[in-house]
N, C-alpha and C positions, 0 to 999 in steps of 0.2 A: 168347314174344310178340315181331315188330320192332315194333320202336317207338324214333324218333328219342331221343336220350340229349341235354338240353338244361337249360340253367338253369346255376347257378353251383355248389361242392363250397367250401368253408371249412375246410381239414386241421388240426388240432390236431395238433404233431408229438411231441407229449409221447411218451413210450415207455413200452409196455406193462410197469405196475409190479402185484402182487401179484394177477396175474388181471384189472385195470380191462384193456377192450380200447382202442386208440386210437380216439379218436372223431374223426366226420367229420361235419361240418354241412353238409349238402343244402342252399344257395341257392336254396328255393322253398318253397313254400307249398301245394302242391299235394300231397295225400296219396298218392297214384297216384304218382305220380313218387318221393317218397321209397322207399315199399314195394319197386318195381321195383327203386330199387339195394338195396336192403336183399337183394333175391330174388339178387341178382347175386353180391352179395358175403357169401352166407349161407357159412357155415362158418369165415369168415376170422376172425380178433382183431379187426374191425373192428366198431365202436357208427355207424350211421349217423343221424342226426337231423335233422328239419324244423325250418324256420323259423314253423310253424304256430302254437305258444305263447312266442314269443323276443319280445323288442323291436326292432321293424324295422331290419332290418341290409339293406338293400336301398340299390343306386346306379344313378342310370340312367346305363346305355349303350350308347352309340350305336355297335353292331352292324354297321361297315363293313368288318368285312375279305368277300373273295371266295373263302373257301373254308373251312371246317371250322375246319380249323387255327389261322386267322389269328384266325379271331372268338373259340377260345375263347381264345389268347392274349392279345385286347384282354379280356376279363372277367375273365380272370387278375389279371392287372398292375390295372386298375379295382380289384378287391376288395382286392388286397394295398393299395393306399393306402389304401385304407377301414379295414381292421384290421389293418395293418402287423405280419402275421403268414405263416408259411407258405398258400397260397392255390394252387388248382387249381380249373382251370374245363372241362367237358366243351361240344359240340358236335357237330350232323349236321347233314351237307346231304343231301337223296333226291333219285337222278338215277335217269332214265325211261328205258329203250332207245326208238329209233324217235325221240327228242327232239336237237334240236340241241343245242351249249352254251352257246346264247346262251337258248336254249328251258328251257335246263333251272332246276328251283327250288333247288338246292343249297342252299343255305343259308337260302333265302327261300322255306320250305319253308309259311307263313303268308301271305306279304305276295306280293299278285297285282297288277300294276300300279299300286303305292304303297301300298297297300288290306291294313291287319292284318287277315285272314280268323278268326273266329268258331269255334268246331269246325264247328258247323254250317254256316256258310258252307264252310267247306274239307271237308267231305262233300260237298256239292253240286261243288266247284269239282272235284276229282278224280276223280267216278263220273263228270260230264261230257266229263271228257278220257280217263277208261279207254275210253266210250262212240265216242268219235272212233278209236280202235283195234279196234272190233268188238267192244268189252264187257269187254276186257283187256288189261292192257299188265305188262310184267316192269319187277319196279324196285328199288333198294338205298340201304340207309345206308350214307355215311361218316361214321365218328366220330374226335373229336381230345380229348386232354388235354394242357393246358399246367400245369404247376406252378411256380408264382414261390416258390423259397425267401427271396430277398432281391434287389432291385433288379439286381441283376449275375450271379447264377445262377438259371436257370429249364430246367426239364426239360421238355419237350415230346413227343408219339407220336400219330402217325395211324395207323397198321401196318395193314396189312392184316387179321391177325386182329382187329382192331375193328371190320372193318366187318361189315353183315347179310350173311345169305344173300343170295340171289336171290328173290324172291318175286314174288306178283301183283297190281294193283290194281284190281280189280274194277268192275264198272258199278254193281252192286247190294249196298248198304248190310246188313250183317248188323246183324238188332236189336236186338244187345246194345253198351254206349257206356260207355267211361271217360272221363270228364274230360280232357279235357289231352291224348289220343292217339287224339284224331278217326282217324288213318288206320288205325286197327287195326281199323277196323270194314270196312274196305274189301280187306284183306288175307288174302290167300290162300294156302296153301302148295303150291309149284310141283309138289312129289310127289307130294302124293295127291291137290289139288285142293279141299281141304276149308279154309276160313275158319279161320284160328289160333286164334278161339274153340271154335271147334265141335273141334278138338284136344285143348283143355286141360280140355273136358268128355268127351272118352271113354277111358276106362280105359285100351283096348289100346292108348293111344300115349303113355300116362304117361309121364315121364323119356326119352323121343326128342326133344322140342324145347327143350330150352335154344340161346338163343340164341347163335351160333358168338362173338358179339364177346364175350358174358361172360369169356372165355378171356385176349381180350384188356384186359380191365378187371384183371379176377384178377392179370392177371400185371404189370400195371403198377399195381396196391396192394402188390404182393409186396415188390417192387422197392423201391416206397417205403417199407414197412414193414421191408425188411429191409435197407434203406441202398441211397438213391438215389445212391451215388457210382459202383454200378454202370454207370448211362446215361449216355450225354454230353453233356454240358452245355450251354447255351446263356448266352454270355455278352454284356455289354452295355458301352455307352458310348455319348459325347455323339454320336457321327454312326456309330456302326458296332454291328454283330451279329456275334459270333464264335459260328456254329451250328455240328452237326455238315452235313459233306460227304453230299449225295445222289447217286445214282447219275445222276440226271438234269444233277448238273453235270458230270458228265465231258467230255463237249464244250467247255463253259466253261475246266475246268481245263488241258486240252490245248494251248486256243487261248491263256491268258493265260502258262502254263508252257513251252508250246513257242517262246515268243521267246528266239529266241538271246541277247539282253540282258539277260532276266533269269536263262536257264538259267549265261548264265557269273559271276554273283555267287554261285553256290550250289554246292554240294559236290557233290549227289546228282542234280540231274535231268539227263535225258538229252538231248541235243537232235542229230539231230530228237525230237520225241517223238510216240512209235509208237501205232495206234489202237491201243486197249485196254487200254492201261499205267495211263492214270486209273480204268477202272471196277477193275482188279483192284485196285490201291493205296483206293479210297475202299472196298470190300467188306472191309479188311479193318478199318477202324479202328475200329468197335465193339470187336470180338473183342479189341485189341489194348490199348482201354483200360479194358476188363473184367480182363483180366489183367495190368494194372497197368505192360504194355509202355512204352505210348505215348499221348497225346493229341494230336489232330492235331483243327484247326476251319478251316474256313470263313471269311472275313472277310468280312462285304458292307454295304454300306450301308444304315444304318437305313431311310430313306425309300425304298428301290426294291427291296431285297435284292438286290439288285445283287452277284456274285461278284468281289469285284476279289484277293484272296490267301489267302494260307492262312497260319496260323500252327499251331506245336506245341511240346512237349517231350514228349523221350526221358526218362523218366523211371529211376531206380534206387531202387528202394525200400529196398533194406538201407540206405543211402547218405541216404536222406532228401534226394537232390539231382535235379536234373532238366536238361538242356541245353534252350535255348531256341532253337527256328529258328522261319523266316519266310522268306514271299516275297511283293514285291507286284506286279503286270500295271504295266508300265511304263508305259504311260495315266498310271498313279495313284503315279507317282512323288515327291517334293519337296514332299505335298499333307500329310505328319506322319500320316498313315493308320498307315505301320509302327508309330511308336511308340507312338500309341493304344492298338492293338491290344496292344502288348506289355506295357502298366503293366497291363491288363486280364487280361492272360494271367497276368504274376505275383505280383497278387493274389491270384486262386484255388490259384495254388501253393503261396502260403505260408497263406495263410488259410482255405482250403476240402480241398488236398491235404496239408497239412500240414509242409511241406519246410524244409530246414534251409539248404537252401543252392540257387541255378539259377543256372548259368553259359551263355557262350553266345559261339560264335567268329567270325570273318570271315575272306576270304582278303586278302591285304593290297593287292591291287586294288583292292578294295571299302572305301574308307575311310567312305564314307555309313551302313552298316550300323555303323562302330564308332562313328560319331554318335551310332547309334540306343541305343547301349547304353551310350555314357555319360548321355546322357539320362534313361534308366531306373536310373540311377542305381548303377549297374554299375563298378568299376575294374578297368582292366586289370591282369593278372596274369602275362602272360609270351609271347613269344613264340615260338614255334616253326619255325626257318629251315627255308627249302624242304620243308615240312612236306609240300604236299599237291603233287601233278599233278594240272593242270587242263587237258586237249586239249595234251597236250603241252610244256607249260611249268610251271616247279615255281614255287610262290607259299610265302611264310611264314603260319604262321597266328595268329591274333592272338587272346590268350585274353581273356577280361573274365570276372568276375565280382559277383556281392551273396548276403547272407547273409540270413537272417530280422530275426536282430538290428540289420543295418544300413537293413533295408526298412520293421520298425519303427520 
């Protein structure tokens, strides 16, 4: 069945001991809703539970981000201060083809000109508009999970295998009605053209419709069930987000990376820098810190996410060490961004990756950047004369270092 994936998840991260499966407390009250992920996540070591017989563990909030992702990220973060525990919130928004994007209900998939529609008010409100399409209109879920482990690491996934098929919404009301997901009444499947209930009552199409995002749920309970240090992390601070890189910033990264100012503070980047050099470098940094390569993030501004640098470490794992780089869009210079970013950064090295040691160098040009690492509380260790060539002229390189036990 589609049907929008909505309300809050409460992760117990406890690990599966003598056959208990981990359990996961559904943030609703609604029985329909708990079942469906139950039907989602059947097979897995996963116990899913309602809030239907608990003591209200419920928080209002106010539901302003503009896209999937954002809102369930703000329910996230909400519920983790409420049980300052592990916490994951899900999220959809359903967009209409033929609809503009000022038109569309994404995420205000209820709320029609301020107005919380009723199921039955939101029957009426969408066989009306399938109506204004000649009885039909094609439409999809996107869905999002945010995971708050703790204030400064949160995991996050929209993917595309989360979201629905392609489906239809219908003029005319099929008469059968679940609580909570008014629009399944209305929904059609683009194949055969038969109502998703009328599907899950006939035999010969038994086990043909699981819904394509189950896939993508499955595999991000996997993940977190089988250690989320697989995905990349999203970390925090007083004015910045250190997310992972999108393919959609590659523009961004180009234009803040391609400044000859900042390109000649840095070892590696090219300048000019060439189309296509950013989407190939961002494609590969999942891959690369799944296998323990490298982590590389995003730096942006809390209130706008706003892309102004990037920061990472090349990591060594026999070595239990990691080198720490950074770069920031010269706009965003002398503003203390770099070093935010980096107490941020290695904290998770030593507290979340486990590290023993993260070093981190400069060219001696760049005395700003050895600022940034005595501040981080970093000592220099040694210098390396005319270590590096930089566009033709050699520079020393200038080592710093901190240990676990010195960061402690």
């Amino acid at each position: 069945m589609l049907r929008e994936v909505k309300s809050t998840l409460i992760l117990r991260m406890s690990a599966t001991r003598g056959g208990v499966p981990t359990q996961l407390i559904y943030g609703t009250t609604n029985s329909a809703k708990v079942q469906h992920m139950r039907d989602m996540l059947e097979g897995m070591d996963i116990e899913v539970a309602g809030l239907e017989h608990r003591t209200a563990m419920t928080v209002d909030i106010d539901e302003t981000g503009n896209n999937p992702l954002e809102n369930a990220r703000i329910k996230a973060l909400a519920y983790f201060d409420l049980v300052q525990a592990p916490v994951f919130s899900c999220d959809s928004g359903l967009y209409i083809e033929g609809l503009s994007s000022h038109e569309q209900p994404g995420v205000h998939i209820r709320r029609v000109k301020g107005k919380e529609l009723s199921d039955e008010q939101m029957l009426e409100y969408y066989s009306t508009l399938a109506s204004k399409f000649g009885g039909k209109v094609k439409a999809r879920y996107r869905n999002a999970i945010c995971l708050v482990m703790n204030p400064h690491t949160i995991y996050e996934y929209d993917g595309e295998d989360m979201a629905s098929e392609e489906f239809i919404i219908t003029s005319k009301p099929h008469q059968q009605r679940v609580e909570g997901f008014p629009l399944d009444s209305l929904s059609v499947d683009c194949k055969t053209n038969k109502y998703y209930f009328d599907l899950e009552n006939d035999d010969s199409h038994l086990g043909k419709y699981d819904p394509p995002q189950t896939n993508g749920f499955r595999r991000f309970f996997e993940r977190v069930i089988g250690g989320v240090a697989d995905k990349l992390p999203i970390l925090r601070s007083e004015r910045l987000i250190l997310r992972p890189f999108r393919l959609s910033d590659a523009k961004r990264v180009q234009e803040l990376a391609g400044s000859k100012a900042v390109a000649s503070t840095t070892l590696n980047i090219p300048h000019p820098y060439a189309d296509g050099v950013a989407e190939e470098w961002i494609t590969n940094h999942e891959k690369n810190f799944q296998d323990r390569h490298s982590l590389t993030l995003a730096i942006c501004l809390k209130e706008s996410d706003e892309l102004i640098g990037c920061i990472g470490l090349l990591l060594s794992v026999p070595d239990q060490k990691a080198s720490l780089g950074y770069w920031i869009g010269e706009l965003y210079w002398n503003q203390g961004y770099c070093t935010e970013a980096a107490k941020v950064m290695i904290k998770y090295a030593f507290e979340q990756l486990d590290l023993h040691r993260v070093f981190a160098t400069h060219i001696s040009h760049n005395p700003a950047s050895g600022r940034v690492m005595t501040k981080l509380g970093m000592k220099q260790e040694g210098v390396l004369r005319d270590h590096v060539c930089k566009w033709g002229k050699h520079y020393d390189l200038i080592y710093y270092g901190i240990l676990k036990s010195e960061y402690m």
